[in-house]
Biopython code that builds the backbone (N, CA, C, O; Angstrom):
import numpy as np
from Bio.PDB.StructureBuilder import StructureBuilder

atoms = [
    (1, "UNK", "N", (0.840, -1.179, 0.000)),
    (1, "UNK", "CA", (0.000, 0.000, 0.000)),
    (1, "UNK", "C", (0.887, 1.245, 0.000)),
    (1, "UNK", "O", (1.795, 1.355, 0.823)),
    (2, "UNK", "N", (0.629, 2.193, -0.925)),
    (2, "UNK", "CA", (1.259, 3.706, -1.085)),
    (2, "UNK", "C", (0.595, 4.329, -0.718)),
    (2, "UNK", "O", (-0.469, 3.921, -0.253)),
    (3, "UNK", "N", (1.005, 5.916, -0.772)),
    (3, "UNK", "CA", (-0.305, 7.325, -0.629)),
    (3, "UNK", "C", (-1.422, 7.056, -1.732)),
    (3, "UNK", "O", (-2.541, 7.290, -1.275)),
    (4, "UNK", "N", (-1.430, 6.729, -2.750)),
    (4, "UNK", "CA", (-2.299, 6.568, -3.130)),
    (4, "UNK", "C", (-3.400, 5.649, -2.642)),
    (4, "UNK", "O", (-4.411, 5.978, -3.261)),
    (5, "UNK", "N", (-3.619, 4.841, -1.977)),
    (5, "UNK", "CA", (-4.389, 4.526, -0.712)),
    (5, "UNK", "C", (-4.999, 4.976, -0.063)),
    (5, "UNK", "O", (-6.189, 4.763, 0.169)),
    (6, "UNK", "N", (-3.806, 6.205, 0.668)),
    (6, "UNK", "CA", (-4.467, 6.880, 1.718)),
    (6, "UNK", "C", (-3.361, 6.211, 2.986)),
    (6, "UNK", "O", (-3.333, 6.948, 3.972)),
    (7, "UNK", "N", (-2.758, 5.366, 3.069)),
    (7, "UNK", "CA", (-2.077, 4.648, 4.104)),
    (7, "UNK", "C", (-0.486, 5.063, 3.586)),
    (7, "UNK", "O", (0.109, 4.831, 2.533)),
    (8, "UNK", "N", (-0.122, 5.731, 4.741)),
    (8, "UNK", "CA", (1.664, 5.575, 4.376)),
    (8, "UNK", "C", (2.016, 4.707, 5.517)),
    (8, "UNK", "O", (1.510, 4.766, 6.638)),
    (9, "UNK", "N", (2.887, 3.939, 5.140)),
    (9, "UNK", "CA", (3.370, 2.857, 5.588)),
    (9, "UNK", "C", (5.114, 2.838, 5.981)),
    (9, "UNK", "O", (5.639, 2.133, 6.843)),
    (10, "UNK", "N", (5.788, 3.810, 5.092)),
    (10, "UNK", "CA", (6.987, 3.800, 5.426)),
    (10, "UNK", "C", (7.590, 5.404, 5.087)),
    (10, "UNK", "O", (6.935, 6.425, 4.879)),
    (11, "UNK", "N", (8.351, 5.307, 5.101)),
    (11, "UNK", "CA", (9.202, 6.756, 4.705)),
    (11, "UNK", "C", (9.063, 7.163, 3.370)),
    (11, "UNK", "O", (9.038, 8.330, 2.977)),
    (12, "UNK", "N", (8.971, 6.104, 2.664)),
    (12, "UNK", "CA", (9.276, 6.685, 1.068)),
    (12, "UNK", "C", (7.672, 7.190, 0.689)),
    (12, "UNK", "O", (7.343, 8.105, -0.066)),
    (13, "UNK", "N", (6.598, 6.060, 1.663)),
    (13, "UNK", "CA", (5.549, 6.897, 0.813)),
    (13, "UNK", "C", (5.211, 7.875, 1.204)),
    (13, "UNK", "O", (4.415, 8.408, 0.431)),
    (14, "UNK", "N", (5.554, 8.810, 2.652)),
    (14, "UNK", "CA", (5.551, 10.038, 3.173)),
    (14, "UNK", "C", (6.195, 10.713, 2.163)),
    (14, "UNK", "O", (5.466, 11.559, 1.645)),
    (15, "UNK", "N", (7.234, 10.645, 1.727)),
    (15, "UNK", "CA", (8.368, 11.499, 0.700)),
    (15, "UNK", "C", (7.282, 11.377, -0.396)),
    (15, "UNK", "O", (6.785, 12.473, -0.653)),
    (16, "UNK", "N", (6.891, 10.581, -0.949)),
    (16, "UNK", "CA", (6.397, 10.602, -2.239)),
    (16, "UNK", "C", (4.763, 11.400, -1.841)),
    (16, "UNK", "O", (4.305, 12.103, -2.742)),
    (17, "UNK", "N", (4.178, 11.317, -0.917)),
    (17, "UNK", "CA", (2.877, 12.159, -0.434)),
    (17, "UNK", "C", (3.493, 13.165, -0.741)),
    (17, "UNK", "O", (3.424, 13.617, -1.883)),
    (18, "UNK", "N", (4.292, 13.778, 0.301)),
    (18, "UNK", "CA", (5.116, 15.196, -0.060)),
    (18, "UNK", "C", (5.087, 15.714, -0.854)),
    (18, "UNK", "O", (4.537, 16.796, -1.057)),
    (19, "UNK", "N", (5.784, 14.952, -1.640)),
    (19, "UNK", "CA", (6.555, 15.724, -3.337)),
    (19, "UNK", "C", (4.892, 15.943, -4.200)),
    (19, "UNK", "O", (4.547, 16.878, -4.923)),
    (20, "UNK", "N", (4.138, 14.763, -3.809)),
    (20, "UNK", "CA", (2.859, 15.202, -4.313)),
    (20, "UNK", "C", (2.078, 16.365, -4.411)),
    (20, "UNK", "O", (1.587, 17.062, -5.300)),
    (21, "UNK", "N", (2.140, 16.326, -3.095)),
    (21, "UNK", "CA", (1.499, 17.770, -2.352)),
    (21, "UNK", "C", (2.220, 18.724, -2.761)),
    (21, "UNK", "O", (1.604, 19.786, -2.674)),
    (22, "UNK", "N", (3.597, 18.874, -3.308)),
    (22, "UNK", "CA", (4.396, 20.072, -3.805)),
    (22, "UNK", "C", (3.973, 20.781, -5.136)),
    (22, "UNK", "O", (3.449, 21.873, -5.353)),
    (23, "UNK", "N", (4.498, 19.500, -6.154)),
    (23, "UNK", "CA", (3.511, 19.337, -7.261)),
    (23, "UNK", "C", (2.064, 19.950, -7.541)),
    (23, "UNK", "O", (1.702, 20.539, -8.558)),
    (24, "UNK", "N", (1.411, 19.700, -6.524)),
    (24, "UNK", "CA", (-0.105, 20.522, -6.776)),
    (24, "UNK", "C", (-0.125, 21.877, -6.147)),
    (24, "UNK", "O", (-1.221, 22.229, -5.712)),
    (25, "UNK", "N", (0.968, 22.779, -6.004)),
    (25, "UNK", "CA", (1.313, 24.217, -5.894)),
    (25, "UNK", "C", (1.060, 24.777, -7.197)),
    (25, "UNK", "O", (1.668, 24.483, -8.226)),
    (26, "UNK", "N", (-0.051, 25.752, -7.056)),
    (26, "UNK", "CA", (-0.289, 26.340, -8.374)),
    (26, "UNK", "C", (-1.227, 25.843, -9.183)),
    (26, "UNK", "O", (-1.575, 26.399, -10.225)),
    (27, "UNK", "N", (-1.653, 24.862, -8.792)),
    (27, "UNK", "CA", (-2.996, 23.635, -10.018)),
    (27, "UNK", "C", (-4.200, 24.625, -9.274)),
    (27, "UNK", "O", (-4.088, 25.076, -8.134)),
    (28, "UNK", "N", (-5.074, 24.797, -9.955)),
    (28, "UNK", "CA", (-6.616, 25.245, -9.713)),
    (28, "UNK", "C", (-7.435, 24.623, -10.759)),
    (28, "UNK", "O", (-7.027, 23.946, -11.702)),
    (29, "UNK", "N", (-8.650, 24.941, -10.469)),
    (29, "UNK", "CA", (-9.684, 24.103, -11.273)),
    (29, "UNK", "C", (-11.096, 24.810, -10.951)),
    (29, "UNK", "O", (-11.336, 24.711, -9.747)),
    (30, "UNK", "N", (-12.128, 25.510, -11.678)),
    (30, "UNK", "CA", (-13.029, 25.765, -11.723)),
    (30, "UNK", "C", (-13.748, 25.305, -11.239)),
    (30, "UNK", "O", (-13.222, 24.239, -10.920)),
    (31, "UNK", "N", (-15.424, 25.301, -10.622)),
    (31, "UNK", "CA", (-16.582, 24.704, -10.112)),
    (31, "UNK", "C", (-17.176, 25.572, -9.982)),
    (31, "UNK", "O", (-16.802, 26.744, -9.946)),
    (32, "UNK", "N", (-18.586, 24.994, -9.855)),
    (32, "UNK", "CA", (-19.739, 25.821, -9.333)),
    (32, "UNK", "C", (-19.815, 25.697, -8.050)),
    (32, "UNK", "O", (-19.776, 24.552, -7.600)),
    (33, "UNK", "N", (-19.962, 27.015, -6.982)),
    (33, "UNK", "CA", (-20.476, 26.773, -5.594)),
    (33, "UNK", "C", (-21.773, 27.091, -5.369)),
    (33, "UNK", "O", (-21.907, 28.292, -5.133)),
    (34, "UNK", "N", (-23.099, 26.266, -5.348)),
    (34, "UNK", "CA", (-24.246, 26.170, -4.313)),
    (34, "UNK", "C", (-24.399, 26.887, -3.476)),
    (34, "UNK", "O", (-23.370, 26.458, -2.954)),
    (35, "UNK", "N", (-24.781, 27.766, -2.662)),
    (35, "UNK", "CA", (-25.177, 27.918, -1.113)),
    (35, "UNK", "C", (-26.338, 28.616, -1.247)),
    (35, "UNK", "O", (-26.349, 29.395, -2.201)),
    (36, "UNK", "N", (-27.484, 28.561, -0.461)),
    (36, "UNK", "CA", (-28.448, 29.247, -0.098)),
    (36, "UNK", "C", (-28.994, 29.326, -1.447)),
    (36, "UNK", "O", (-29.016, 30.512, -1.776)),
    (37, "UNK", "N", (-29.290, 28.826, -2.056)),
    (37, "UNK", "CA", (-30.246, 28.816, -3.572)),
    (37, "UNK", "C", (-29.590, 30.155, -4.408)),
    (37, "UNK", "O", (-30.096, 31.059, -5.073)),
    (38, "UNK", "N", (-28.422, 29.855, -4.082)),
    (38, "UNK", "CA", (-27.387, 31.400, -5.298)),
    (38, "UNK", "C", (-26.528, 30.711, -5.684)),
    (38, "UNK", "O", (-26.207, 29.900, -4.816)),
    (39, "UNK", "N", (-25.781, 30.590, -6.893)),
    (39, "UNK", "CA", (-24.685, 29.396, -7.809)),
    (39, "UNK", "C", (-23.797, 30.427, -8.091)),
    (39, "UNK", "O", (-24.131, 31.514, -8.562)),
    (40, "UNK", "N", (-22.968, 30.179, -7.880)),
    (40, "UNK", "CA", (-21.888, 31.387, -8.202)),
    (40, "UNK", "C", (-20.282, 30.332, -8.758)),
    (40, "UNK", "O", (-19.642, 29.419, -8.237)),
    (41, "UNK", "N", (-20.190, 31.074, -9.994)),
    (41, "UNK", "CA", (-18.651, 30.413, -10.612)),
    (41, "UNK", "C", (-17.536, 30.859, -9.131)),
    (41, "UNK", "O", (-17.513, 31.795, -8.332)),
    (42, "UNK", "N", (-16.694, 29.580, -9.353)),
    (42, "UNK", "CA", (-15.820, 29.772, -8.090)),
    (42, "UNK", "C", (-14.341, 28.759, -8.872)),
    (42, "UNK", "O", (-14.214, 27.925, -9.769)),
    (43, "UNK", "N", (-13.560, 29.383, -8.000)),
    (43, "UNK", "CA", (-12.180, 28.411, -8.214)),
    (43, "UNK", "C", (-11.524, 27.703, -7.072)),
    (43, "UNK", "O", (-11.370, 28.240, -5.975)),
    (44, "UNK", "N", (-11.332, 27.093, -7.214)),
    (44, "UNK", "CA", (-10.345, 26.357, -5.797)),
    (44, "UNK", "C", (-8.691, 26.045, -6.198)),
    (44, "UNK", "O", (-8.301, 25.481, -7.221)),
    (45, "UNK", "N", (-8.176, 26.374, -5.516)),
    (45, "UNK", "CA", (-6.731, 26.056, -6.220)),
    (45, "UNK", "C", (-5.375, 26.304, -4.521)),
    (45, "UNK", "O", (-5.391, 26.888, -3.438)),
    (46, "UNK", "N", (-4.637, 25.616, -5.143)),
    (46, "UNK", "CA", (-3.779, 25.015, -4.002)),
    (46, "UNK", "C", (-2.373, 26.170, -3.915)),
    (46, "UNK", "O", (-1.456, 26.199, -4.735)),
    (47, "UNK", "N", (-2.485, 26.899, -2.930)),
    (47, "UNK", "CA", (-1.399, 27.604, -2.378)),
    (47, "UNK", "C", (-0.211, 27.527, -1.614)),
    (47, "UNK", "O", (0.795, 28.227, -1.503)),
    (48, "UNK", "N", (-0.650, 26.395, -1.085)),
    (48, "UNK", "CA", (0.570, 26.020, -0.293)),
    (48, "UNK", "C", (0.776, 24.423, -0.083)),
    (48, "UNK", "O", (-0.215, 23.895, 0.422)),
    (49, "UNK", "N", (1.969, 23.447, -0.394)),
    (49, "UNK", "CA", (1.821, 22.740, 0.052)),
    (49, "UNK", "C", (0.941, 21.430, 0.937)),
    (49, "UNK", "O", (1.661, 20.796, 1.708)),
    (50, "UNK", "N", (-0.488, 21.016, 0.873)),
    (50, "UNK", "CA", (-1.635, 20.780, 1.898)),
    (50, "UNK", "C", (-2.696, 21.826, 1.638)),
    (50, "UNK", "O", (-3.814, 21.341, 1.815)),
    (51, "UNK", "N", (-2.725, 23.137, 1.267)),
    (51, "UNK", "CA", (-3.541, 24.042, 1.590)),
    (51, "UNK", "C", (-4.325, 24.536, 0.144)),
    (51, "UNK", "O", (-3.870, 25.178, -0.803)),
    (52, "UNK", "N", (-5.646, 23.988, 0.365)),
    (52, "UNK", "CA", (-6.718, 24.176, -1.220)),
    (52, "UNK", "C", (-7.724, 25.603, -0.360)),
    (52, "UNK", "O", (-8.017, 25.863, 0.807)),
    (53, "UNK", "N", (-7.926, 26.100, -1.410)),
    (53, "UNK", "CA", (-8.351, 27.139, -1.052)),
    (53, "UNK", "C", (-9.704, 27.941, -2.126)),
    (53, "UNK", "O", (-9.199, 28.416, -3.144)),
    (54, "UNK", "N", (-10.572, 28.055, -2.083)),
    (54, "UNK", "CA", (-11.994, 28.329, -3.027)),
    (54, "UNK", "C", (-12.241, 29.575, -2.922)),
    (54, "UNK", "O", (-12.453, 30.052, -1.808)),
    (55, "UNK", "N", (-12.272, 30.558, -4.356)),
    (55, "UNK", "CA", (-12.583, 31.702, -3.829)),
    (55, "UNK", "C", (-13.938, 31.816, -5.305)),
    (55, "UNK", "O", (-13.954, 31.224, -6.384)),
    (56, "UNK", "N", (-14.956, 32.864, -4.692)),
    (56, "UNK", "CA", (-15.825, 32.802, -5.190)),
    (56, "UNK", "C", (-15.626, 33.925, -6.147)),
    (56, "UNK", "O", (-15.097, 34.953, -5.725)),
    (57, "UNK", "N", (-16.098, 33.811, -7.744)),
    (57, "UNK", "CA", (-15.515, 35.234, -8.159)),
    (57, "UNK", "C", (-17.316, 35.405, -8.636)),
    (57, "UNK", "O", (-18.243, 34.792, -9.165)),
    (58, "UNK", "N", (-16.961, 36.670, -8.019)),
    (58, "UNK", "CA", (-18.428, 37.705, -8.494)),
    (58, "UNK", "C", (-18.796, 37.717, -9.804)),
    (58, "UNK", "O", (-18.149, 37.338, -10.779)),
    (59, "UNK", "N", (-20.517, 38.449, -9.713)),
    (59, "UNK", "CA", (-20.734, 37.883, -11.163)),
    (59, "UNK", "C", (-20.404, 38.765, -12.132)),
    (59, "UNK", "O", (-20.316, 38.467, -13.323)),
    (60, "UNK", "N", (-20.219, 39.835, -11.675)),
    (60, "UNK", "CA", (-19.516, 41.103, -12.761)),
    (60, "UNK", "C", (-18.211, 40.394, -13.572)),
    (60, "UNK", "O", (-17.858, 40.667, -14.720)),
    (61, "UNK", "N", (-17.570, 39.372, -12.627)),
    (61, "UNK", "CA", (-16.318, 39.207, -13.313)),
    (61, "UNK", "C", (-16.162, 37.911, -14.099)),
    (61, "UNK", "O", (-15.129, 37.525, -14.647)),
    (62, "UNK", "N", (-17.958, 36.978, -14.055)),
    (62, "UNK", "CA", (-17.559, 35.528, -14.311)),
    (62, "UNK", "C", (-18.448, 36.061, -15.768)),
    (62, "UNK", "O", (-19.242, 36.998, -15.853)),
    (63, "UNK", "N", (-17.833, 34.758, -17.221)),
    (63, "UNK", "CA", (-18.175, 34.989, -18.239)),
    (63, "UNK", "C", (-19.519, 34.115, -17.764)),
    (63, "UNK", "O", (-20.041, 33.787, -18.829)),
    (64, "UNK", "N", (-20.106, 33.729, -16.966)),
    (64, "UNK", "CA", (-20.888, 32.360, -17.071)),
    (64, "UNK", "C", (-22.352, 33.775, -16.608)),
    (64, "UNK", "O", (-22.297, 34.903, -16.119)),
    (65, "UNK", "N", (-23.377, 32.968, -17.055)),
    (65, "UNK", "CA", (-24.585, 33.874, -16.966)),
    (65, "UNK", "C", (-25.157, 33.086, -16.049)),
    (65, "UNK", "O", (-24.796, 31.910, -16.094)),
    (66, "UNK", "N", (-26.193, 33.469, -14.966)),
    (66, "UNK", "CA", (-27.081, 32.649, -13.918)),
    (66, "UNK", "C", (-27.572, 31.268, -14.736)),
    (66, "UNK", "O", (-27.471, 30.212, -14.111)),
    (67, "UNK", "N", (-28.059, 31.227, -16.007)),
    (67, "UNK", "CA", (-28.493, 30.069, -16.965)),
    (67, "UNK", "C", (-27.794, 29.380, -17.019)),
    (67, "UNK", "O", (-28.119, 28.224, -16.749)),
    (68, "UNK", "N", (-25.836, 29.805, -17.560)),
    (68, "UNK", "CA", (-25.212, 28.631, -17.864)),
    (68, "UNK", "C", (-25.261, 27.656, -16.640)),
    (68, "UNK", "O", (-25.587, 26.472, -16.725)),
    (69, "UNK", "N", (-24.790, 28.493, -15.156)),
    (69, "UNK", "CA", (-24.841, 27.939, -13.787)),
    (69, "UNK", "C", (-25.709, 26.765, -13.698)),
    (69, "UNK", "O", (-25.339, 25.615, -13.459)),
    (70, "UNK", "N", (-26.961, 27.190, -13.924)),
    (70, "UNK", "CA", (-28.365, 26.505, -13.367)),
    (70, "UNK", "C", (-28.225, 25.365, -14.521)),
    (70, "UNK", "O", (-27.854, 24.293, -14.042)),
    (71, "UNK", "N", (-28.397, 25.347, -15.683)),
    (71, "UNK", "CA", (-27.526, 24.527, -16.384)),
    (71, "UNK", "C", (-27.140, 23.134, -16.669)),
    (71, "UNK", "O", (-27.742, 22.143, -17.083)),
    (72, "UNK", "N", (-25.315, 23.524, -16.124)),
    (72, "UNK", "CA", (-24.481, 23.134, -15.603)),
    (72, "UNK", "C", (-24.929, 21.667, -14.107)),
    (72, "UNK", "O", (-24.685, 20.468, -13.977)),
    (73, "UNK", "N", (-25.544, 22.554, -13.427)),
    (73, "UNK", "CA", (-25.883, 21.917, -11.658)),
    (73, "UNK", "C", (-26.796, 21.082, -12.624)),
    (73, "UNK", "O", (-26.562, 19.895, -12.851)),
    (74, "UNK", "N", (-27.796, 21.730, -13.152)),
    (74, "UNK", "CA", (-29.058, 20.184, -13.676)),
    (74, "UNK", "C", (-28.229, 19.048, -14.353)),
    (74, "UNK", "O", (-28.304, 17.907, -13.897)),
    (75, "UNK", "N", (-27.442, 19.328, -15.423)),
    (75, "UNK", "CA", (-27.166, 18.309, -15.941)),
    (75, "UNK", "C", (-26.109, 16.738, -15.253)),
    (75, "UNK", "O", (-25.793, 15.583, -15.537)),
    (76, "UNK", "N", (-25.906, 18.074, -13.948)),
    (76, "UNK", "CA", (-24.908, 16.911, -12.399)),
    (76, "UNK", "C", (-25.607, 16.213, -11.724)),
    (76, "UNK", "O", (-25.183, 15.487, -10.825)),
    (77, "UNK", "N", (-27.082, 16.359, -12.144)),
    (77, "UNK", "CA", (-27.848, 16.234, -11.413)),
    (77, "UNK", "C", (-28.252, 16.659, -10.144)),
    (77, "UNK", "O", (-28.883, 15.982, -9.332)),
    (78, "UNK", "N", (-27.941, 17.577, -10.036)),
    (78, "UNK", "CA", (-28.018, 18.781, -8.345)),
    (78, "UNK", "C", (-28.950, 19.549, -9.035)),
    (78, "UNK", "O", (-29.528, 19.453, -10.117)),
    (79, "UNK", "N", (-28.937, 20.311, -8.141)),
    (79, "UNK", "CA", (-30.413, 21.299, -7.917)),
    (79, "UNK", "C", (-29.612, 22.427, -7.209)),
    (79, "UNK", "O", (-28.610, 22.430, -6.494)),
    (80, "UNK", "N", (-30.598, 23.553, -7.774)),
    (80, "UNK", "CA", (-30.187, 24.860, -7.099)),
    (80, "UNK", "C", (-30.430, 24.966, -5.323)),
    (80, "UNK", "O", (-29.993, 25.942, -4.714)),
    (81, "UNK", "N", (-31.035, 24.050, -4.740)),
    (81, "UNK", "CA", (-31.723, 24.190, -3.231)),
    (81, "UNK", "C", (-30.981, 23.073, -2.474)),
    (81, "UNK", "O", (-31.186, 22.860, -1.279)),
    (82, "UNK", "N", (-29.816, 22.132, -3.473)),
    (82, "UNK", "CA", (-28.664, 21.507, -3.131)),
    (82, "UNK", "C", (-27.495, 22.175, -2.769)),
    (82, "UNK", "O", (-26.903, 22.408, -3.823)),
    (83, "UNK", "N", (-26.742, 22.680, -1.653)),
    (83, "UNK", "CA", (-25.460, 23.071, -1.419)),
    (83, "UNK", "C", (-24.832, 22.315, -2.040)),
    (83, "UNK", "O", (-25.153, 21.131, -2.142)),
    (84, "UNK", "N", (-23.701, 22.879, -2.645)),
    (84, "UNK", "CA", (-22.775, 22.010, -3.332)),
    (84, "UNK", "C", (-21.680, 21.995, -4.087)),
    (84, "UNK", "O", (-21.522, 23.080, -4.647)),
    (85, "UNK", "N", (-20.840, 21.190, -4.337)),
    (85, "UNK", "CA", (-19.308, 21.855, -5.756)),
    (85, "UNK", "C", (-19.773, 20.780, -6.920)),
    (85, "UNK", "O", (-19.796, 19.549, -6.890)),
    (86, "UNK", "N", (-20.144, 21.734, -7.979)),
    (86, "UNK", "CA", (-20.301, 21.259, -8.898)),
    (86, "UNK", "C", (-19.451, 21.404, -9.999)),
    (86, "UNK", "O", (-18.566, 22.209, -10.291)),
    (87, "UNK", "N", (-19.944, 20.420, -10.537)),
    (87, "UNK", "CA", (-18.754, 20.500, -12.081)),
    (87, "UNK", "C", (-18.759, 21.739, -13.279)),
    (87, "UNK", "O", (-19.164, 22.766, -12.734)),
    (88, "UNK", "N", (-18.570, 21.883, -14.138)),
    (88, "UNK", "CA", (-18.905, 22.799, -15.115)),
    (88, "UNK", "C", (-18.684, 22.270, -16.340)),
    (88, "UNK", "O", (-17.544, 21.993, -16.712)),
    (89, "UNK", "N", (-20.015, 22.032, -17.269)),
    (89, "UNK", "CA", (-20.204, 21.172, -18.099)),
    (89, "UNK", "C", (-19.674, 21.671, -19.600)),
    (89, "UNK", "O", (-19.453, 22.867, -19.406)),
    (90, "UNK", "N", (-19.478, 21.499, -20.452)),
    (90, "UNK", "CA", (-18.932, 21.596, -21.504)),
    (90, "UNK", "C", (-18.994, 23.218, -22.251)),
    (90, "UNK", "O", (-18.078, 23.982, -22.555)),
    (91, "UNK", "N", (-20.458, 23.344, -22.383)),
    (91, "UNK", "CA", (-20.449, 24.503, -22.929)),
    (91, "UNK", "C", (-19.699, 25.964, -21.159)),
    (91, "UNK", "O", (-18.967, 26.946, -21.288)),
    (92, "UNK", "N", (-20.139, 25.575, -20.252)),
    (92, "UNK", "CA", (-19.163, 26.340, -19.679)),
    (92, "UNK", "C", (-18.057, 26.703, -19.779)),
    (92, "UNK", "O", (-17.624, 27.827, -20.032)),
    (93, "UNK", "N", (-17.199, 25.146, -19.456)),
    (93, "UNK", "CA", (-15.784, 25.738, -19.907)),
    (93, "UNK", "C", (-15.212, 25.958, -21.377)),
    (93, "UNK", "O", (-14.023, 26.125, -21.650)),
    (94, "UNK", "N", (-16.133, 25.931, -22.153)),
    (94, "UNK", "CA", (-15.532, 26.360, -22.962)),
    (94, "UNK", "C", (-15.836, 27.950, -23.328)),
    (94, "UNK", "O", (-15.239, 28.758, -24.038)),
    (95, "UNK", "N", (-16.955, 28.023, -22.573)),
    (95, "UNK", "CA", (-17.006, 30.263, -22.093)),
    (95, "UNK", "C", (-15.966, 30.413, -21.578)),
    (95, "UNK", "O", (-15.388, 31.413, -22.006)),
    (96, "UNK", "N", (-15.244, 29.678, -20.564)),
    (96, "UNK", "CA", (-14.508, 30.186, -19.168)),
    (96, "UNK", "C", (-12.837, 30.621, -20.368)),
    (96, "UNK", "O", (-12.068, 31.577, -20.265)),
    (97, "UNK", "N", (-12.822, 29.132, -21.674)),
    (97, "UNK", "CA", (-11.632, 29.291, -22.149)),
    (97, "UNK", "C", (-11.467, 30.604, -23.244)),
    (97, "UNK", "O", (-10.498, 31.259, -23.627)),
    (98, "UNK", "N", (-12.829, 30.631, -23.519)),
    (98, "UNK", "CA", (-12.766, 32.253, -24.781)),
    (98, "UNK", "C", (-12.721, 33.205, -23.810)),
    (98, "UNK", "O", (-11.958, 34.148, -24.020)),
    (99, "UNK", "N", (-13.283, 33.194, -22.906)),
    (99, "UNK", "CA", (-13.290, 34.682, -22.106)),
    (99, "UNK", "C", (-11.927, 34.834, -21.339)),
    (99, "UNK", "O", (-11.113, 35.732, -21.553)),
    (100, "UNK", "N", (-11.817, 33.978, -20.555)),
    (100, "UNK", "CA", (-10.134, 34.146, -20.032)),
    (100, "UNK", "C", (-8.875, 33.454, -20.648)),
    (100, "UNK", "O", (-7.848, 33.745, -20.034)),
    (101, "UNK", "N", (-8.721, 32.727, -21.561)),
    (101, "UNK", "CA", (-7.879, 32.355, -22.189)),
    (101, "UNK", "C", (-7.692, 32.280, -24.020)),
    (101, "UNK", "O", (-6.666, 31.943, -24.611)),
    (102, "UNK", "N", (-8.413, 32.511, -24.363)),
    (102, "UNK", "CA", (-9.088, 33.185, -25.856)),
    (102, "UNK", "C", (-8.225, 31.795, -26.380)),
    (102, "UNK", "O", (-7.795, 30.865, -25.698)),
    (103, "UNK", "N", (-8.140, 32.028, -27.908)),
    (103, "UNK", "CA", (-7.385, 30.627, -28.387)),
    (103, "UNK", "C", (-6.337, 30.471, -28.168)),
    (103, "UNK", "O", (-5.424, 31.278, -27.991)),
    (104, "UNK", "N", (-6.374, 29.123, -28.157)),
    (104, "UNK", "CA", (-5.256, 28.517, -27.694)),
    (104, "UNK", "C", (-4.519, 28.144, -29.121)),
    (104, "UNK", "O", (-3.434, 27.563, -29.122)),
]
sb = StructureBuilder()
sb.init_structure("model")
sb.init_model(0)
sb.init_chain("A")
sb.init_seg("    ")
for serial, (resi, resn, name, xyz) in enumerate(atoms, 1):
    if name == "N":
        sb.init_residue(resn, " ", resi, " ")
    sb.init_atom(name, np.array(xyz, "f"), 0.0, 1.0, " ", f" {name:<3s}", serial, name[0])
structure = sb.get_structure()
């Protein structure tokens, strides 16, 4: 059994958890956040070593419209009156990639 398990067992798979956890410095990833029947585009992304962190970006600043949101959650099968991290389904990210990353 390795970290990938979930069980470290010896030294090397602590070292190799580690280096993992180093590695995901800088990775983020989009979602939808749920709360209180309001869906708001959000990011979560890893700052430190262990430390993920979600920040919600307002709607002035997200390309996604309340529709794509609502959407998005139906086709996850969630519901707007579900708290929750949802995915962002195709036609989203591909708003998220013209609006903040234009072609690639």
């Amino acid at each position: 059994m390795g970290p990938d398990s979930g069980v470290i067992k010896s030294k090397g798979d602590l070292e190799a958890y580690q280096q993992h956890e180093r590695d995901l410095v800088g990775y983020g990833y989009f979602y939808i956040d749920v709360r209180n029947m309001e869906a708001n585009l959000a990011l979560m992304h890893s700052t430190r070593p262990g430390l993920w962190q979600g920040e919600i970006i307002p709607q002035q600043y997200s390309p996604l419209l309340p529709h794509d949101l609502e959407r998005a959650i139906e086709e996850a099968a969630g519901a707007m009156n579900w708290s929750g991290h949802y995915p962002l389904d195709e036609r989203c990210r591909a708003k998220l990639q013209d609006s903040y990353l234009g072609e690639l």
